[in-house]
VODREN-547280 format. One record per residue: residue number from 1; x, y, z of N, C-alpha, C in turn; residue in one letter. Coordinates in Angstrom, 1 decimal. Layout:
N
  num     n_X     n_Y     n_Z    ca_X    ca_Y    ca_Z     c_X     c_Y     c_Z  residuo
  NUM       X       Y       Z       X       Y       Z       X       Y       Z        a
...
//
This chain:
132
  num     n_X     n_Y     n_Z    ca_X    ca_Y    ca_Z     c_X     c_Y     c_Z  residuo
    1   -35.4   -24.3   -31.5   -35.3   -22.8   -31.4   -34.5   -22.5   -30.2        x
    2   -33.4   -21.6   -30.3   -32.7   -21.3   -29.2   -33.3   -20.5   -28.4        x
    3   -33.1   -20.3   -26.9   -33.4   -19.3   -25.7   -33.2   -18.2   -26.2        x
    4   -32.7   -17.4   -26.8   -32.5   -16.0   -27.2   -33.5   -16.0   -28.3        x
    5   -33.3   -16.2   -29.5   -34.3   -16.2   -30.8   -36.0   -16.2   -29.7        x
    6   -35.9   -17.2   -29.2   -37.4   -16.9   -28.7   -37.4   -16.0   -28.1        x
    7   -37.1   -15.3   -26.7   -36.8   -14.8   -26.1   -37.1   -13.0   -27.2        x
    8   -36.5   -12.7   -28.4   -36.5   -11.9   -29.1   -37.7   -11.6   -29.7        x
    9   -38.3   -13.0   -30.3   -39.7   -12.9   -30.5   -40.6   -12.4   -29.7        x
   10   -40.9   -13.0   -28.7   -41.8   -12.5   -27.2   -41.4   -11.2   -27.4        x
   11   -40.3   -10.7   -27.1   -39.9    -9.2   -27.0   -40.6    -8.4   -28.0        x
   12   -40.3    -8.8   -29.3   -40.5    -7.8   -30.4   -42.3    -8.2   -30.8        x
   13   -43.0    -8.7   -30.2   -44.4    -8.6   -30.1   -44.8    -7.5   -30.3        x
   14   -45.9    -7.1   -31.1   -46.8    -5.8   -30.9   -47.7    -5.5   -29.6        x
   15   -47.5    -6.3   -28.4   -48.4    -6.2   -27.6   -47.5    -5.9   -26.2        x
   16   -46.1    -6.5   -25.7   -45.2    -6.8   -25.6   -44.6    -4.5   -25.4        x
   17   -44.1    -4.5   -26.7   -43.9    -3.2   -26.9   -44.5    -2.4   -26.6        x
   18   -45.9    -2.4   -26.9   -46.9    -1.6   -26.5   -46.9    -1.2   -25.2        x
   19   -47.0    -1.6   -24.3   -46.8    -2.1   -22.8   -46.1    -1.8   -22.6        x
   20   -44.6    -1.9   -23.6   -43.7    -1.0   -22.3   -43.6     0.6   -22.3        x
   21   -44.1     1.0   -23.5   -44.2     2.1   -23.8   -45.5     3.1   -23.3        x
   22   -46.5     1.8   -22.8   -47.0     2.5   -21.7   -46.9     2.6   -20.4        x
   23   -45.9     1.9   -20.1   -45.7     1.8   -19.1   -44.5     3.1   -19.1        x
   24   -44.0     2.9   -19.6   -42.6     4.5   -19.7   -43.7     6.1   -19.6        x
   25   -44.4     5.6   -20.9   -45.5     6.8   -20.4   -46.2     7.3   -18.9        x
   26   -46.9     5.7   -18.8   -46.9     6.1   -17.3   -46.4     6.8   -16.6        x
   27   -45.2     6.5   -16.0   -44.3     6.6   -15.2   -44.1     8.3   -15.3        x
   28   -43.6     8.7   -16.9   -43.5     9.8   -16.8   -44.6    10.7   -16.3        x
   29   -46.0    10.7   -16.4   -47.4    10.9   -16.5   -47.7    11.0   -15.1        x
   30   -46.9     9.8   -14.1   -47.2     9.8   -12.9   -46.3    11.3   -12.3        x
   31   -45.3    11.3   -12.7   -44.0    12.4   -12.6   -44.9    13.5   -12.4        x
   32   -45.5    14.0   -13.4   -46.0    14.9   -13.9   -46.6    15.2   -13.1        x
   33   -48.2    14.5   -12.4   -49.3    14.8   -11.7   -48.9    15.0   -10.4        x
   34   -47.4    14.5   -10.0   -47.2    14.7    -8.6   -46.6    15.9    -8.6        x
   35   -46.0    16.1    -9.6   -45.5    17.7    -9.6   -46.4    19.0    -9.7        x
   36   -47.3    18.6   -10.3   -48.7    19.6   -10.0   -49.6    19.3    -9.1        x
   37   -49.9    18.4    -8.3   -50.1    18.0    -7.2   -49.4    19.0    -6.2        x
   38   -48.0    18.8    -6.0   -47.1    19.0    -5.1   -47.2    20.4    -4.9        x
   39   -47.0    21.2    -6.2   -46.3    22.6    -6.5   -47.7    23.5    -7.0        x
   40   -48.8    22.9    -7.8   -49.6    23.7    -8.0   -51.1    23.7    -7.3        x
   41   -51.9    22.4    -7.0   -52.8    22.0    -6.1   -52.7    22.1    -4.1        x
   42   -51.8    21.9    -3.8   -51.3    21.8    -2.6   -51.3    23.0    -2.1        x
   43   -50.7    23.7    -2.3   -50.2    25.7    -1.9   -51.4    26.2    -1.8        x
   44   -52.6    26.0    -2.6   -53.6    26.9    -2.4   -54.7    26.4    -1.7        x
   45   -54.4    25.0    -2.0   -55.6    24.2    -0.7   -55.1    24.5     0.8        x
   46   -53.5    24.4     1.0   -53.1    24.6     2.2   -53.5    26.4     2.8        x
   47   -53.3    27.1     2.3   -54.1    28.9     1.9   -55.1    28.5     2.5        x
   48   -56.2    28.1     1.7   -57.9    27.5     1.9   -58.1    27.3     3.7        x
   49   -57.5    26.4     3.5   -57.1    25.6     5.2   -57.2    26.7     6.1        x
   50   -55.8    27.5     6.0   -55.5    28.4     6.7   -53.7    28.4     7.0        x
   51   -53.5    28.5     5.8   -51.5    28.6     6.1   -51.0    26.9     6.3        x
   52   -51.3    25.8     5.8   -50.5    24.9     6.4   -50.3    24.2     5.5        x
   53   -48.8    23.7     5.6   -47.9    23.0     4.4   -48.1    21.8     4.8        x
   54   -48.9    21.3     3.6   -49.3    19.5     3.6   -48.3    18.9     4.5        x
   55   -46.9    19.3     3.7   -45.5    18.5     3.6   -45.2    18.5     5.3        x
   56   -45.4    19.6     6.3   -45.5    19.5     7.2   -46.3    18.8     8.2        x
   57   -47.3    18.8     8.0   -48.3    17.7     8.9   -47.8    16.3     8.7        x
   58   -47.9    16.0    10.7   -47.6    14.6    10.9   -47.5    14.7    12.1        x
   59   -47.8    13.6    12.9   -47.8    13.3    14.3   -46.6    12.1    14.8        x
   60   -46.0    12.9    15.7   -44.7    12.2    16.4   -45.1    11.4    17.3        x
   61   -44.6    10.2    17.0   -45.0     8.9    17.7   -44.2     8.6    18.7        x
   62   -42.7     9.1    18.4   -41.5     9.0    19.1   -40.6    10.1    19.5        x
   63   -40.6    10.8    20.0   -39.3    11.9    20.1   -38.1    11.1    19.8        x
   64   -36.8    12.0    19.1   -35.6    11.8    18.7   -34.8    12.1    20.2        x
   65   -34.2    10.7    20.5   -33.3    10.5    21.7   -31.4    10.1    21.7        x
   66   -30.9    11.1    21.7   -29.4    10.6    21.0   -29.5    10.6    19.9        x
   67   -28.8     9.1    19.4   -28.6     8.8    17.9   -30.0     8.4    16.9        x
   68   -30.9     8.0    17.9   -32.5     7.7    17.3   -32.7     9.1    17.2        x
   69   -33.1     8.9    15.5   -34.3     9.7    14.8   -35.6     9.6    15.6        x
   70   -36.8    10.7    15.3   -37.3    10.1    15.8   -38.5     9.4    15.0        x
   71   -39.7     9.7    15.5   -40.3     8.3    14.5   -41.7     9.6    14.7        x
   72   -42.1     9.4    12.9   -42.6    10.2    13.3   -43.9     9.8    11.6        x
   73   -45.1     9.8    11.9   -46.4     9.6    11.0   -46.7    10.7    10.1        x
   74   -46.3    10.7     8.7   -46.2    12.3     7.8   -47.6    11.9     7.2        x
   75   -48.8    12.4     7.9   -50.2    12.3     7.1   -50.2    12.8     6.1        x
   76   -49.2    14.3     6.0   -49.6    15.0     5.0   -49.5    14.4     3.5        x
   77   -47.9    13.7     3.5   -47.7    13.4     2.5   -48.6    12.2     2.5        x
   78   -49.2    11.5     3.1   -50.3    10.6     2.6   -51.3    11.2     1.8        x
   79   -51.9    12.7     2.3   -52.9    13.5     1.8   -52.7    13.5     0.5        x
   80   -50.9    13.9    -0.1   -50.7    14.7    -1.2   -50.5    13.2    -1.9        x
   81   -50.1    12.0    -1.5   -50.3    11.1    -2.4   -51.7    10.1    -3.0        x
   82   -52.8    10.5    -2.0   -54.0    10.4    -2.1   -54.9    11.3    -3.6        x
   83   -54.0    12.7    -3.4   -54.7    13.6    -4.3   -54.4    13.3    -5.8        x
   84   -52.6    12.6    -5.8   -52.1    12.5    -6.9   -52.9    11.0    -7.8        x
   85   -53.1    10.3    -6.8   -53.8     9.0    -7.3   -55.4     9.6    -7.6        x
   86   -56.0    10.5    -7.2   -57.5    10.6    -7.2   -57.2    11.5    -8.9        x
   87   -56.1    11.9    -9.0   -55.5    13.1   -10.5   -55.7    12.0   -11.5        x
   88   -54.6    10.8   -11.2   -54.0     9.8   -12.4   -55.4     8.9   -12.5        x
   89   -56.3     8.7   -11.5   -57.4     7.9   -11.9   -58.1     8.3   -13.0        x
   90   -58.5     9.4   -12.1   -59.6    10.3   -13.2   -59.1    10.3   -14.8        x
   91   -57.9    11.0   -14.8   -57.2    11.0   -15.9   -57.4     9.8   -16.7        x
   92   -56.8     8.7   -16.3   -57.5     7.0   -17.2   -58.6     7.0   -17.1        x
   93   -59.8     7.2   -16.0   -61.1     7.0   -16.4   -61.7     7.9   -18.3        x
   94   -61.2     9.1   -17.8   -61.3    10.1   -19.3   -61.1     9.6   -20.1        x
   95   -59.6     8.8   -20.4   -58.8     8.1   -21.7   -59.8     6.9   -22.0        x
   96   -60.2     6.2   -21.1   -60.8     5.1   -21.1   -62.7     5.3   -21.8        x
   97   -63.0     6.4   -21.3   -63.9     6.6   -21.7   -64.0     7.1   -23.0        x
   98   -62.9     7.6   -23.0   -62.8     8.2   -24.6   -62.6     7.1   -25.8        x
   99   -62.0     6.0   -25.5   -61.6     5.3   -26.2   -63.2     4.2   -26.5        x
  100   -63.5     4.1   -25.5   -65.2     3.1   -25.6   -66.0     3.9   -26.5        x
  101   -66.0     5.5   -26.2   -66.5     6.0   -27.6   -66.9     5.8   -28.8        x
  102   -65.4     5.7   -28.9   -64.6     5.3   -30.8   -65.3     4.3   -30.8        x
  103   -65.0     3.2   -29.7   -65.2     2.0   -30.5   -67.2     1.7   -30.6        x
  104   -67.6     2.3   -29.7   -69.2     2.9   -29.9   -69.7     2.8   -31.2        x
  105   -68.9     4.5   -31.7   -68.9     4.8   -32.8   -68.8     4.1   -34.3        x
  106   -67.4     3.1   -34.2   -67.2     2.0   -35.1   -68.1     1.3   -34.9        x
  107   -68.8     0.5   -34.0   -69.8    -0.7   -34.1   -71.4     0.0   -34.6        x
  108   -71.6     1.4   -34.5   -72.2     1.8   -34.7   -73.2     2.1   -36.2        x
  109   -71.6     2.4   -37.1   -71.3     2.3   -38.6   -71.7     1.4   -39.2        x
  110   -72.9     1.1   -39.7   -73.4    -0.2   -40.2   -72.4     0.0   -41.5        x
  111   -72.1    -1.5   -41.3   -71.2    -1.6   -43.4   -72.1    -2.2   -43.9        x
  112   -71.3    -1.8   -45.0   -72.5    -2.6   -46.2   -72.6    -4.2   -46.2        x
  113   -73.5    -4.9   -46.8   -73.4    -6.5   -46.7   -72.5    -6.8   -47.7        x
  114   -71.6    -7.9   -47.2   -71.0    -8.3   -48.6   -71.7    -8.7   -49.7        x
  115   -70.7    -8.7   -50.8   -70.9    -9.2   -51.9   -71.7   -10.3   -52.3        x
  116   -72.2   -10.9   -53.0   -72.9   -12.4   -53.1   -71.9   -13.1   -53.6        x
  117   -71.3   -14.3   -53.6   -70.9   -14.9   -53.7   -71.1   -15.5   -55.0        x
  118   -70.1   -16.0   -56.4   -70.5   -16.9   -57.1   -71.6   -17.9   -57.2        x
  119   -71.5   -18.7   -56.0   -72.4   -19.4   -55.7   -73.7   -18.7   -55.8        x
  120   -74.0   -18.0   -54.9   -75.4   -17.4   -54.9   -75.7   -16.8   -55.9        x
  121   -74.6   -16.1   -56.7   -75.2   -15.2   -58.2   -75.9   -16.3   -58.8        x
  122   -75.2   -17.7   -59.1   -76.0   -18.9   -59.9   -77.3   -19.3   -59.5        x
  123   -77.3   -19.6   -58.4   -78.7   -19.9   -57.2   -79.5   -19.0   -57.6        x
  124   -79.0   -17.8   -57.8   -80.4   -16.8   -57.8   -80.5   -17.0   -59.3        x
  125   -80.0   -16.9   -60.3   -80.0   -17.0   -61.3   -80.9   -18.3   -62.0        x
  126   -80.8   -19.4   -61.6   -81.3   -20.7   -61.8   -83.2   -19.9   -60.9        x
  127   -82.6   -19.7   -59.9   -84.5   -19.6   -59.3   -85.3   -18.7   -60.4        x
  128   -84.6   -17.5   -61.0   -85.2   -16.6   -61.8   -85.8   -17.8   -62.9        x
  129   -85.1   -18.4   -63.6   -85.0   -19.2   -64.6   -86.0   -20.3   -64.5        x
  130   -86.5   -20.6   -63.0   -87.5   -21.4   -63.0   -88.5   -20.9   -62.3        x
  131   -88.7   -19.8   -62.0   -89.8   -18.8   -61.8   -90.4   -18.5   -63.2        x
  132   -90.1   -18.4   -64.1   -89.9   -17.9   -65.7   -91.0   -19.3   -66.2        x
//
């Protein structure tokens, strides 16, 4: 089997694709939370506070001297990346819980017993026959 042909297979897996298409979801998903994080959660907790822009907050470690920047510790944006991860968690906790549900629900659904089998139609048939 050549390096490519396999290589294709692996690829075109149902589990494979799955994955990457959650992972593209992700990503976009992640986009998303940071932008309402950023633009809609942020603005009115900073209000709350008392006037202060996340994006602002940070403590200077270093003043800028000459051509050195300076150096400087942006908590805020730690805050606003903290909020965005505490968004995306929750959010999977939900999906995830939602999904255990279903599958609750499915194990839940007693099915019917199968069929008897040839065999046993005879078996039972022969016992009748010598119960008789």
């Amino acid at each position: 089997m050549s390096l490519s042909k396999e290589f294709k297979d692996f690829a075109m897996r149902g589990n494979v694709v799955d994955m990457a298409v959650g992972i593209v979801i992700g990503g976009a998903f992640g986009k998303i939370v940071s932008g309402f994080v950023a633009n809609i959660v942020m603005p009115p907790l900073g209000v709350l506070i008392g006037g202060v822009d996340f994006k602002d907050l940070a403590i200077t470690l270093k003043e800028a001297s000459g051509d050195q920047a300076a150096v400087v510790m942006q908590y805020g944006l730690f805050v606003q990346s903290v909020v965005d991860f505490l968004i995306i968690s929750f959010a999977i906790f939900m999906v995830v819980k939602a999904m255990n549900s279903f599958k609750k629900k499915e194990e839940a659904t007693p099915s019917e017993p199968p069929a008897p089998t040839k065999q046993e139609v005879l078996l039972e048939e022969i016992r009748d026959l010598l119960k008789k």
